[in-house]
C-alpha positions in Angstrom: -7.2 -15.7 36.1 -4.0 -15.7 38.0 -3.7 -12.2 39.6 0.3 -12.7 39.7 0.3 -13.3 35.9 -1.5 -10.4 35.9 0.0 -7.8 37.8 3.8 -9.4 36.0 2.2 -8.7 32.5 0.4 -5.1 33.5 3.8 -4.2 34.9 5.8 -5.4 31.4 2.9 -3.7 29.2 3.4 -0.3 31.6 6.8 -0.2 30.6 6.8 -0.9 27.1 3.7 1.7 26.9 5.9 4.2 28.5 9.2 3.3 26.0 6.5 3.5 23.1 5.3 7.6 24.9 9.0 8.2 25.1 10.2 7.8 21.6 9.1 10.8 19.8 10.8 12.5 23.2 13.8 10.9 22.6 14.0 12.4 19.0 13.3 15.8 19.9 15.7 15.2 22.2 17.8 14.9 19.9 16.7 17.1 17.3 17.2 19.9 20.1 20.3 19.4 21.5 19.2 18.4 24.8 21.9 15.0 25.3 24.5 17.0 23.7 24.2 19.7 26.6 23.2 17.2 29.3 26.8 15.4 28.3 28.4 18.7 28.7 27.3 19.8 32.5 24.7 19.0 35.0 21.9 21.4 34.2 18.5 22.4 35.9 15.5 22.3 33.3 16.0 26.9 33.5 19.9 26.4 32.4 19.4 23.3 30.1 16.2 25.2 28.3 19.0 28.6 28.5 21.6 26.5 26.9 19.5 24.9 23.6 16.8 28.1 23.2 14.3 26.3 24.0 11.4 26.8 26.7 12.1 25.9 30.7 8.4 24.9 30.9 9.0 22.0 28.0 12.3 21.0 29.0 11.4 20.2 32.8 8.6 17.8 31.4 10.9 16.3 28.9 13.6 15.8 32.1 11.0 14.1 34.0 10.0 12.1 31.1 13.8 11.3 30.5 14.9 10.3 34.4 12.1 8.6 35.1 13.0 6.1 32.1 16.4 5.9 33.0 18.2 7.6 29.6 19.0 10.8 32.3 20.6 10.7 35.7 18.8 13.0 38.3 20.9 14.4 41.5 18.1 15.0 44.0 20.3 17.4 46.3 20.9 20.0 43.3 18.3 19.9 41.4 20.2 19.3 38.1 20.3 16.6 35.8 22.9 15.2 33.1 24.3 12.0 31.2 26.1 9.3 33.0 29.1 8.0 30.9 27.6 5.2 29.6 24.4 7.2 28.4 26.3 9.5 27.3 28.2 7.6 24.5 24.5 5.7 23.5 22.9 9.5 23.3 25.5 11.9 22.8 28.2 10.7 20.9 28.5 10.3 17.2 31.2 7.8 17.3 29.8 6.3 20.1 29.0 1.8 20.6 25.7 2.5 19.9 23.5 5.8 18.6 20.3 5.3 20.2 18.4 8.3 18.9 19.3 7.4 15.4 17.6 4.5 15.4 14.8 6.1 17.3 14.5 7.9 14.1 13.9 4.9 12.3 10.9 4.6 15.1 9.3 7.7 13.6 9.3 6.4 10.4 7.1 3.6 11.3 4.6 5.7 12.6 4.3 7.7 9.2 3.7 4.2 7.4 1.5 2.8 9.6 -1.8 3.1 7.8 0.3 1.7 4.4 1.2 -1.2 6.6 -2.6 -1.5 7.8 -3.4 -1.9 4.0 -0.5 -4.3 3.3 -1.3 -6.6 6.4 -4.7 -7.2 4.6 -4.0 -7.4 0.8 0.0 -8.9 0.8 1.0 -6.3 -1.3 4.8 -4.2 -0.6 6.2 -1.4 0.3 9.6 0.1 -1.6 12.4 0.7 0.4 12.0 5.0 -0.9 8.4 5.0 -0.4 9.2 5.6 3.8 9.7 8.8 5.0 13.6 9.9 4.9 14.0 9.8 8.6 14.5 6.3 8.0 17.3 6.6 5.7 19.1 8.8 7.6 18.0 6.6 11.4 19.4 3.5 9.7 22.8 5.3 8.9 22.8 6.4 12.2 22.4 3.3 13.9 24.4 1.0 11.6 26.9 3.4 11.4 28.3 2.8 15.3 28.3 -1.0 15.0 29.9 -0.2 11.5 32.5 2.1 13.8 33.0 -0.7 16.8 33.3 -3.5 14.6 34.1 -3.2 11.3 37.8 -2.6 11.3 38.4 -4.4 14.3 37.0 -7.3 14.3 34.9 -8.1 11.1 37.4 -7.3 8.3 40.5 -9.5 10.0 37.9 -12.4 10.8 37.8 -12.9 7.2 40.9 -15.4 6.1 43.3 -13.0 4.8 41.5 -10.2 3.8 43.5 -7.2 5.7 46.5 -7.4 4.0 44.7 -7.6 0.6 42.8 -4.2 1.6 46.4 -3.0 2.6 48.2 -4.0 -0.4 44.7 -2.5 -3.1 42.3 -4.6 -4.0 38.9 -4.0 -5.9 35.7 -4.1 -3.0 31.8 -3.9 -4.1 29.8 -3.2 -1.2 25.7 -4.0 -2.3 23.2 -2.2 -0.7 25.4 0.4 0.5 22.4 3.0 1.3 23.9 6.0 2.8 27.5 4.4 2.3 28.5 4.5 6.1 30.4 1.4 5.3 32.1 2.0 2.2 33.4 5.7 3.3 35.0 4.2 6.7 36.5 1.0 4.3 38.0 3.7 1.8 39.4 6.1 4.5 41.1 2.9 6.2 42.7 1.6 2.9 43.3 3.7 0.4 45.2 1.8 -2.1 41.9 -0.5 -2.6 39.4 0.8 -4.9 35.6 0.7 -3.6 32.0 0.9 -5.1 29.0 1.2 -3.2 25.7 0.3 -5.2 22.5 0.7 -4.2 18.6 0.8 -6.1 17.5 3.5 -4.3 19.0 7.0 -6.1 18.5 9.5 -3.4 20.7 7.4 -1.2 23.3 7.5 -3.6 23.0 11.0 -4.3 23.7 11.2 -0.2 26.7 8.6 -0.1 28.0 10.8 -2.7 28.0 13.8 -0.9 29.2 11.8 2.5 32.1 10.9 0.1 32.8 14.3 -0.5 32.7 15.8 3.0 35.0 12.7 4.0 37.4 13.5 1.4 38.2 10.3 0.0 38.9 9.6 -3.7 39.2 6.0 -4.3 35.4 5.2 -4.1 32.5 5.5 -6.4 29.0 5.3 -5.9 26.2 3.8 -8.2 22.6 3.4 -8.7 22.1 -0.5 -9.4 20.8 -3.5 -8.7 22.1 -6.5 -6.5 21.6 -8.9 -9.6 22.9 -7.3 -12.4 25.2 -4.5 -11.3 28.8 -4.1 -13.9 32.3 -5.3 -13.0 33.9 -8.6 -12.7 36.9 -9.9 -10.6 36.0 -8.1 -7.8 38.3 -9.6 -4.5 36.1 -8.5 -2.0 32.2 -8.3 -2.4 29.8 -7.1 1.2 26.2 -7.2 1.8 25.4 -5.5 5.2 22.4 -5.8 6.9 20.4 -5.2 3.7 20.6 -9.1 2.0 17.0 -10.3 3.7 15.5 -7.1 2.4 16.0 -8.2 -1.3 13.5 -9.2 -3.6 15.7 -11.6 -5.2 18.7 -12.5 -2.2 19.4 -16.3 -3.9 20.4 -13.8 -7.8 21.8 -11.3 -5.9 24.3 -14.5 -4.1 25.1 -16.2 -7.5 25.8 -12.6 -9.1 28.3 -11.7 -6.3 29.6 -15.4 -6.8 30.1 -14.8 -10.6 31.9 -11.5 -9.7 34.3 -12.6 -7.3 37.9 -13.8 -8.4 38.4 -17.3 -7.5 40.0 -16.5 -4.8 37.7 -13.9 -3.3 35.8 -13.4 -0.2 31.8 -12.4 0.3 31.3 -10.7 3.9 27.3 -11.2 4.7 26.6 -8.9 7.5 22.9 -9.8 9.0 21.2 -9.2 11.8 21.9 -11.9 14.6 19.0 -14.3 14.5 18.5 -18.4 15.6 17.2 -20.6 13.2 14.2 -21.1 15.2 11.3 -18.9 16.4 12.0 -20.1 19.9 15.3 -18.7 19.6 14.1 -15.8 18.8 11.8 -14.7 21.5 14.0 -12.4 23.1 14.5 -8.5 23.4 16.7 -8.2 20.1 14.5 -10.4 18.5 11.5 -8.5 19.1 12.8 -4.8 17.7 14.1 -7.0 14.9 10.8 -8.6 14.2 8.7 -5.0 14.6 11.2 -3.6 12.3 10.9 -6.5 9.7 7.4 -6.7 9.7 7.1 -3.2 8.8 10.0 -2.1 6.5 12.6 -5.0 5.8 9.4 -7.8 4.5 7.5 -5.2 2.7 10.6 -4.4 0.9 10.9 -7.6 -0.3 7.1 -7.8 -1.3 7.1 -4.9 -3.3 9.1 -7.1 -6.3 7.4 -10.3 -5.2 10.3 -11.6 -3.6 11.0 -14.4 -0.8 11.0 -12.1 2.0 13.4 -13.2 4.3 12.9 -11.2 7.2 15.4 -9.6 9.6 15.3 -12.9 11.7 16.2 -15.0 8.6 18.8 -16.8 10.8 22.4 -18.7 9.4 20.5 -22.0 8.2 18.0 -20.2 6.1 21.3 -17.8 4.6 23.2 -20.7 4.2 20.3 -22.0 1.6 20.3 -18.6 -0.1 24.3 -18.1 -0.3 25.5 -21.8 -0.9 22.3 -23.9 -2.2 21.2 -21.2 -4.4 24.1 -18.7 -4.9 27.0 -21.3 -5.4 29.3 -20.3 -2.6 31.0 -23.7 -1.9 32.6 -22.6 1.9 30.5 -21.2 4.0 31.0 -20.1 7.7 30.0 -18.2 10.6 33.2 -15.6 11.1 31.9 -13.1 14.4 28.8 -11.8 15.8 27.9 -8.9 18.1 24.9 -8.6 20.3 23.3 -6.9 17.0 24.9 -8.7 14.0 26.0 -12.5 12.3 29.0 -12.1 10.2 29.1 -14.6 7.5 31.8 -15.1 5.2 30.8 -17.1 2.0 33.5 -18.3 -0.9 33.7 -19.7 -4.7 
């Protein structure tokens, strides 16, 4: 045994067992108010705990827990900790580049499906995308919704050949697998003489996206309960899949159906998450919380309707296949990326 290997993987394993103690911490941070409050002020554990109504005894551990994992600056001379800027818009800020405690949400959700996932390691059998606890709905809005925010309008939209001034002047816009419709509300609220439906399978989440529609006050969007292979309308000019295509029981349909309901001159934006097409590429940090998450919500999603199951780290080769191959696109090309995401853009 080489005691350097050892000591180098004992010292990785330390630290990923602490991240893995941490995460239900970082929710109930969250839950409680604690990053809100430690963006606000510097605060000892008695004024943090006075400020959220919560108890000193708790929030000094959960300080210790936070500082000593570097999501909370402490200042030895005072006593008092808070949120460094850039902690501060990953923890506290809704509008922030990334919201870290949403997609520690999606975290807990994996923890309530683990012994389902035991049993579907074993037998090969699926899990439906409403069958996991709703934390997970609302994590994933939460965490897509800041790259959604960062990217969207300002890079994603106008890297697609011509698309902005078609949003500006009205076109029609499906956008599949909407979920929560984080997307579709922040498309419709940024071009509002283009009409927009999001569809999704799962109904609560369309009962939600309606309701997020609401409190945004936007009227030209819709939201429906459908399928990605047979939903209604034709000569759509804009159709989006965002990180939900590798999930599908069906993803070469679904391409040929958004294909068929395109104009001849419309545009297909595939948002996925940013993957190689090799394993070896793969074998990185992003690669691994894309790889936990796909083995436990994005395949078994899939497998539930005996589909191909893609996986999160499908990669632009294997999407090719699906969108051009099998769906019919006939241009096909890689138009940005983000730490996070591929943006593809596929074509009649």
């Amino acid at each position: 045994m080489n005691e350097a290997r050892l000591n180098a993987f004992l010292g990785k394993a330390i630290n990923d067992l602490g991240a893995a103690v941490s995460a239900v911490l970082v929710s109930l941070g969250d839950a409680l108010g604690y990053y809100r409050a430690l963006a606000a002020a510097r605060l000892t554990p008695a004024e943090l705990a006075a400020k959220t109504g919560t108890h000193e005894r708790y929030a000094r551990e959960w300080l210790g827990n936070q500082a000593a994992g570097g999501y909370v600056d402490y200042d030895r001379e005072t006593g008092r900790y808070f949120l460094n800027d850039e902690q501060r818009a990953c923890l506290a800020d809704p509008s922030g580049p990334v919201d870290l405690a949403g997609a520690y949400e999606i975290v807990r959700d994996l923890f309530h499906i683990r012994d389902k996932a035991l049993e579907n390691f074993r037998s090969g059998a699926g899990m439906e995308w409403g069958e996991h606890h709703t934390c997970l709905f609302h994590g994933t809005e939460r965490f897509f919704r800041a790259g959604y925010n960062m990217n969207l309008l300002s890079s994603w939209l106008p890297a697609l050949d011509g698309l902005i001034g078609k949003l500006q002047r009205g076109i029609r816009v499906a956008d599949v697998g909407c979920g929560h419709g984080a997307s579709t509300i922040l498309m419709a609220k940024s071009f509002p003489k283009s009409d927009f439906v999001g569809i999704d399978y799962h109904p609560a989440s369309i009962d939600t996206a309606r309701l997020r529609a609401r409190a945004a006050d936007v009227d030209n969007i819709r939201f429906e309960v459908g399928d990605a292979t047979s939903y209604g309308g034709r000569d759509y000019d804009f159709i989006a899949f965002f990180d939900c295509l590798h999930d599908m029981a069906d993803p070469v349909n679904a391409a040929r159906h958004a294909r068929e309901a395109l104009r001849r001159d419309g545009h297909c934006m595939v948002v996925e998450p940013l993957a190689g097409d090799s394993v070896d590429q793969n074998l990185n940090p992003i690669g691994r919380v894309y790889y936990g998450a796909s083995s436990l919500i994005c395949v078994p999603v899939s497998l539930a309707r005996r589909g191909p199951a893609l996986g999160a780290q499908a990669g632009e080769g294997r999407l090719r296949k699906v969108l051009v191959d099998g769906g019919g696109f006939t241009r096909f090309r890689r138009a940005a990326e983000t730490p996070f995401n591929i943006v593809l853009e596929a074509r009649p």
